[in-house]
N, C-alpha and C positions, 0 to 999 in steps of 0.2 A: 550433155552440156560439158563443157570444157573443165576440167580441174587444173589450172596453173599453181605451180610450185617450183621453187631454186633453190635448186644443190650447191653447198659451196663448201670446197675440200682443198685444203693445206696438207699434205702429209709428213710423213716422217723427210722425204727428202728436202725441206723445206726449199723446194724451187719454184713454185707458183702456187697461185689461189687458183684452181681448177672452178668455172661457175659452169651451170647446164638449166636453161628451162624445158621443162618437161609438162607433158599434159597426163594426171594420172587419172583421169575418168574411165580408165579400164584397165583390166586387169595387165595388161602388157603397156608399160610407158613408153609415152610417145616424147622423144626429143627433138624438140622445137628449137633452141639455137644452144653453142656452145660457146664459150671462150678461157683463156687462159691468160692469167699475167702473172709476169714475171716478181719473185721476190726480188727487189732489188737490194746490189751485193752488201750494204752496210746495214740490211735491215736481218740479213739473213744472219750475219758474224754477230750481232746482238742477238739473236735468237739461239745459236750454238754456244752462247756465252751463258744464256740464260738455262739453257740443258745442261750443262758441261760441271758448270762451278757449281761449288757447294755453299758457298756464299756469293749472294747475290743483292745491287742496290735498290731499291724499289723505284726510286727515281727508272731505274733502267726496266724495270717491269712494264711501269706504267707508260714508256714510251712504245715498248713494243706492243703491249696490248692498244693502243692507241692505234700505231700506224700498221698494224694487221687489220682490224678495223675500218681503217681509213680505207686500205687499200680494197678491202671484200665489200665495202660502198661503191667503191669504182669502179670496178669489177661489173657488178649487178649492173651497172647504168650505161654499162659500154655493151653488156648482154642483152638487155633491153632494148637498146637502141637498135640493134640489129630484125629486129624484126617491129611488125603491126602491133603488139601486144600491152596495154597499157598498162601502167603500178597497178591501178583498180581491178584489174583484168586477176591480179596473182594473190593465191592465196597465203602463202609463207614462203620466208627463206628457210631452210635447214641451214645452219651453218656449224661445222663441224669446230674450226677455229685451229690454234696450233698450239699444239701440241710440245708444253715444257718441261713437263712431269708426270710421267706415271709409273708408281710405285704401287699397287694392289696390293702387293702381299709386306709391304710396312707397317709400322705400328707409329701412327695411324696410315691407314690405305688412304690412298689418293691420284688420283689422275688431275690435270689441269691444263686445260688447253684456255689461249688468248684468242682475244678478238672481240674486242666490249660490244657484245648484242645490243645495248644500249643507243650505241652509235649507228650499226648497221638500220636499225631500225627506223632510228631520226634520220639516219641521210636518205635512205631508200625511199620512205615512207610505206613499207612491206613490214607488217609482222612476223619478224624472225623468233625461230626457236634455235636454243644453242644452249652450250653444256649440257650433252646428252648422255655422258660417258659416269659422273658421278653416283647418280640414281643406283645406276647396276651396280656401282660398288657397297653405295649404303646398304642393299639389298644382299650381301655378302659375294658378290661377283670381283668380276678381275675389272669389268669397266669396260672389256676388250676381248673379241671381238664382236662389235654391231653389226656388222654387214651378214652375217649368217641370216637374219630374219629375211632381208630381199634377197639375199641368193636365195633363198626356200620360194618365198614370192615369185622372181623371175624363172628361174631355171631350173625348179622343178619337174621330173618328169614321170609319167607313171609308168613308161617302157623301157629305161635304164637306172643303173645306178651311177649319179655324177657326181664328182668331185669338184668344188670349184676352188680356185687357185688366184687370188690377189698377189700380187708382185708389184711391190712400191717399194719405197723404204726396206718396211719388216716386209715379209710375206707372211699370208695367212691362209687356210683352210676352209673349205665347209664339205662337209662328207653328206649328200642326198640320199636318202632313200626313195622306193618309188611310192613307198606308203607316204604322204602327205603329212601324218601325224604322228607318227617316228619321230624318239627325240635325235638332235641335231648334233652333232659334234664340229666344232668350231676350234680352233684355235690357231694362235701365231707361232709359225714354225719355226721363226727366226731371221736372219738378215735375209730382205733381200735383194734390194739395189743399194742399199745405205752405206756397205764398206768397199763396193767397189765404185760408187760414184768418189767416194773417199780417195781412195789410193790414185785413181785418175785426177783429179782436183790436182793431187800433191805432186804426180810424177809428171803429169803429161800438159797440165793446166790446162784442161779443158772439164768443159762441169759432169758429164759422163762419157763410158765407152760407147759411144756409136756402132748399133750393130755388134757389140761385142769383137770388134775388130781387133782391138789390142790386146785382147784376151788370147784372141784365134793367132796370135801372134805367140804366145808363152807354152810353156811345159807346165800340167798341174805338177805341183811336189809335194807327194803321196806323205813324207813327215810331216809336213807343214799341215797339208789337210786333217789328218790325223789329231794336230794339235788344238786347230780348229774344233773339230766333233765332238773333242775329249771336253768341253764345258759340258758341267751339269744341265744347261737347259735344255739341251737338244735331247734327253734323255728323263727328263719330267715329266711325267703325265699329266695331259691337260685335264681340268682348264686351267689353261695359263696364259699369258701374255706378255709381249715385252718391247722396248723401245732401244733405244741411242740411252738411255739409262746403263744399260748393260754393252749392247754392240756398237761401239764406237769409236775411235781412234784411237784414244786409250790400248782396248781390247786390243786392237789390230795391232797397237805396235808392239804392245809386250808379246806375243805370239810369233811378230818378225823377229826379235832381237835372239830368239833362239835359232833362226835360221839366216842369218845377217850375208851370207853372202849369196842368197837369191836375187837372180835377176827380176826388176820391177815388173817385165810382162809377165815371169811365172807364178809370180804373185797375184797380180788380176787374172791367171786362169784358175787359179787355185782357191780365188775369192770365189770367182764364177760358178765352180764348181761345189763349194763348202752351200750355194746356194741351190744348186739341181740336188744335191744328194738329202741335204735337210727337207726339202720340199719332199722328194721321194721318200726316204725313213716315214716323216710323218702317215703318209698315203700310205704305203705296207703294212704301217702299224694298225692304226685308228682307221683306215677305209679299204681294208683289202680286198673287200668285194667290187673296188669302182670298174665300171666297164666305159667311163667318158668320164677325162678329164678337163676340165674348160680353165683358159688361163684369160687372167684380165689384170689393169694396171700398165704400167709402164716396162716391165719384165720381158711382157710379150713383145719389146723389138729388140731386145736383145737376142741374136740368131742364137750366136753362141750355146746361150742359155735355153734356149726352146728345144736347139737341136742335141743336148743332151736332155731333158726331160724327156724328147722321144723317145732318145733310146733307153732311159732308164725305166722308161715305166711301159708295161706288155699290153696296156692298152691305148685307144687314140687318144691324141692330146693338140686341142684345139684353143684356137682363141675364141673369149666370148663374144667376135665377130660374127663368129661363122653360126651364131645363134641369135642373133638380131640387137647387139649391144655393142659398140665403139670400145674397145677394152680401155683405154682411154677415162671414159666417163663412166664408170659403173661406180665408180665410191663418192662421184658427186650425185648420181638421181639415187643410188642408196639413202645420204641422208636430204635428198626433198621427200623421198618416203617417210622415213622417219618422222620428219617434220608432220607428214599427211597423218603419219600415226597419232604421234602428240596432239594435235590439232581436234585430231577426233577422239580422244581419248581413249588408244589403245597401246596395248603396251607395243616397243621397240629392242627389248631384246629375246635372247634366247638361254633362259638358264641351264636348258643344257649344255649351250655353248658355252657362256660367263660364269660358270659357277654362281650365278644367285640364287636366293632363297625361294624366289616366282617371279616373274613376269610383270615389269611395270613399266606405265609410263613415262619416258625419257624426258628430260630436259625441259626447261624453265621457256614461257613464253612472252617475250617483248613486244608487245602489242605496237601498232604503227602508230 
């Protein structure tokens, strides 16, 4: 019998609400329809406002969380629409929501992501679960990263050791073993679409490098890189995590202003690049046994970027395609798992990856 459940992921690049219905009555999920809508551009500049400044109005929270909301309602009903499949039909939304703050290692720790579950729930009439990320923290975790437990889930294998490689926003990690119950190492490596979507916006107006085109246009420059890598987080041992709290325009510019007479494409090869070599560092470090590296997210169309993870790293390095998952959609059926986990009452993270104290069940449930 069928298990319906919807994924719905916002990420760090805030460009769209990613929704995916999935059937998980087996152990490999079956993806039954996708779609994506666009943040649009005055919801999105509130949303960077709401991450960015250190004073913020509530009036301006409560809009955003509203019309994030609004929009992961619309979303579900235009996914829906696309196939046979009724509300009645589906067991819960996971919804992940977006992401304004996360701080783990503050006093007090805290992560917070928007998107009033309250709403999703009344306008779909689908029991969502959301705010999944706080639990791992009360539990003494980072909050960050979740997706370890379904990389373990999906792409497990007992005949290699794989790596898998999220490229969004951040990019994040999970080191497999073939033993099944091996703890997990999980963690975010650092930028990895988030400052070159950035420097494209500014230089080129357009919302990313396509293909890594304008990149394959520039010179890296080896000081700039350098100055790049010299931050303390690329050199912390996880568990750890991190957001546009730390890598974000800010970052970027004070780091150009020491090299102020770079031309802008060698700048986006040089971002491109601070992204292949921290993904690799990570893998050398924490996974040097990996023999498959699998990449998933929106990373994986960037050439540029793929075709130096080739050559950096001595083993093959693949999209979570060419394994039966849309690189695309892996961090939205991620949290409809989640959801499937909460639902049934199991835990959704991984404290070897999150630094928490054990293993608990994630996030609040808003009944339909």
């Amino acid at each position: 019998m069928a298990k319906y459940f919807i994924g719905l992921m916002s990420g760090t690049s805030m460009d769209a609400v990613d929704a995916v219905l999935v059937d998980l009555s087996s152990l490999r999920p079956h993806i039954i329809s996708t779609t994506s809508t666009s943040i649009p551009y005055d919801l999105k500049e509130r949303l960077l406002k709401l991450n960015l400044e250190q004073f913020i109005e509530l009036s301006e929270l409560a809009k955003a969380d509203y019309q994030i909301a609004k929009l992961s309602a619309d979303t579900v009903y235009h996914l829906i629409k696309k196939t046979t499949i009724t509300i009645k039909d589906i067991i819960a939304i996971g919804s992940h929501g977006q992401t304004i703050y996360h701080q783990p290692k503050a006093d007090p720790p805290s992560s917070i992501q928007i998107g009033d579950p309250n709403l999703i729930a009344e306008q779909t009439q689908i029991t969502t679960v959301a705010d999944f990320r706080r639990r791992d923290i009360a539990c003494g975790g980072e909050g960050a990263p979740l997706v370890p437990a379904f990389h373990r889930h999906f792409f497990h294998s007992k005949k290699e050791i794989r790596t898998i490689v999220n490229i969004g926003g951040m990019a994040n990690i999970t080191a497999l073993s073939t033993n099944l119950n091996a703890p997990i190492k999980g963690f975010d490596t650092g930028p990895g679409n988030v400052l070159m979507d950035y420097w494209c916006q500014q230089q080129q107006n357009k919302s990313y490098d396509e293909n890594g085109d304008w990149a394959s246009s520039g010179q890296i420059n080896h000081n700039l890189l350098e100055s790049f890598l010299n931050d303390p987080y690329f050199t912390t041992p996880p568990p750890k995590s991190t957001g546009r709290e730390l890598f974000n325009e800010n970052w970027l510019n004070k780091k150009i202003k020491t090299n102020p007479l770079l031309a802008p494409e060698d700048i986006q090869a040089t971002l491109c690049e601070l992204t292949a070599q921290s993904i690799t560092h990570a893998i050398e470090h924490y996974a040097p046994e990996t023999q498959q590296t699998i990449i998933c997210g929106g990373g994986v169309h960037n050439k540029v970027l793929m075709e130096r993870l080739h050559t950096l790293n001595p083993h093959p390095v693949s999209s979570s395609e060419d394994f039966g998952i849309h690189p695309d959609w892996v961090e939205a059926v991620a949290f409809a798992w989640l959801a499937q986990q909460t639902i049934h009452r199991q835990p959704g993270n991984l404290p070897s990856s999150t630094g928490a104290s054990h293993p608990a069940i994630l996030g609040g449930v808003y009944y339909a």
